[in-house]
C-alpha positions in Angstrom: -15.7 -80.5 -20.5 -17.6 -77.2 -20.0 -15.1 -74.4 -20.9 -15.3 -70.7 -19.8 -16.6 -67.7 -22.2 -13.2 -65.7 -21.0 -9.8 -66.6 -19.0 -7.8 -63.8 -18.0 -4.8 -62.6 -20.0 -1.5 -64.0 -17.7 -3.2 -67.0 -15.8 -1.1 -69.4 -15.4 -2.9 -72.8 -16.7 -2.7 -76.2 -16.9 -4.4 -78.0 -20.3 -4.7 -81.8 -20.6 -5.4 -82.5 -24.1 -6.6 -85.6 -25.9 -3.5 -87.4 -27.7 -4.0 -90.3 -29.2 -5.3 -94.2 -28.4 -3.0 -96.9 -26.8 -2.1 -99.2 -29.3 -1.7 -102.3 -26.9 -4.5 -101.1 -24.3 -6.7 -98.9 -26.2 -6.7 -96.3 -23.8 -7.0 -92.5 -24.6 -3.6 -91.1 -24.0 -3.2 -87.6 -22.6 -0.5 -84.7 -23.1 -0.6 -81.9 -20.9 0.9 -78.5 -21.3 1.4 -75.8 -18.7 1.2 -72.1 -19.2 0.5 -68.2 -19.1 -2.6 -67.4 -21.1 -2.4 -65.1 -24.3 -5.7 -65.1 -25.8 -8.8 -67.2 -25.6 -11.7 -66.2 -27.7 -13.6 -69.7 -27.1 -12.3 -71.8 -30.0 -8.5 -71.3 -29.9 -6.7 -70.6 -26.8 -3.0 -69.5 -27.1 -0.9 -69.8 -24.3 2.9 -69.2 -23.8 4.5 -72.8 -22.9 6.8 -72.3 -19.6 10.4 -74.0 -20.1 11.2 -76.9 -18.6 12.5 -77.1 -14.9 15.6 -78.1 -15.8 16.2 -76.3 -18.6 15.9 -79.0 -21.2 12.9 -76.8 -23.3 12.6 -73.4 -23.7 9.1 -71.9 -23.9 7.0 -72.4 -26.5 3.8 -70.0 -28.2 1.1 -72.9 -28.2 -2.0 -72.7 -29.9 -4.8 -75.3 -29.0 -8.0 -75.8 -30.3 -11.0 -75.9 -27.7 -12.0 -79.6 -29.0 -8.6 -81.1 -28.2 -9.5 -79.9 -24.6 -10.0 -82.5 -22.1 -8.9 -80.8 -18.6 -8.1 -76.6 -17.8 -7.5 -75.8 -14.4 -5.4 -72.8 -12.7 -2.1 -73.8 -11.3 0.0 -71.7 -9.1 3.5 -70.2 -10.1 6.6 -71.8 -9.5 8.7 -71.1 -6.5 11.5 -68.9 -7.5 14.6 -70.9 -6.5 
């Protein structure tokens, strides 16, 4: 995937990254993580993790590296309930 020279500072982000193979399949597995944007200098990007919906994780400082990258699209905030 083609990533950009800069993201804004605050942009909230979705990031699929590659996991691991299937061991019955053989499939690449996925993991996604979804987030505000800290930094992103091309080769790391680090990205507060939002807690989970239902309270079951809190957030999380993520750093990922731009080869474990497979998807990085915007996503809109979550309705305030």
């Amino acid at each position: 995937m083609h990533l950009p020279d800069s993201i804004p500072t605050g942009t909230r982000i979705m990031v699929r990254l590659f996991d691991s193979h299937d061991p019955v399949t053989g499939r690449q597995c996925y993991r996604d993580l979804v987030g505000h944007v800290r930094s992103w200098d091309g080769t790391v990007l680090c990205l507060t993790r939002d807690a989970s919906a239902n309270g079951s994780r809190p957030a999380q400082v993520v750093s990922v590296e731009a080869r474990d990258i497979a998807v990085l699209k915007p996503v809109p905030e979550r309705p305030w309930r």
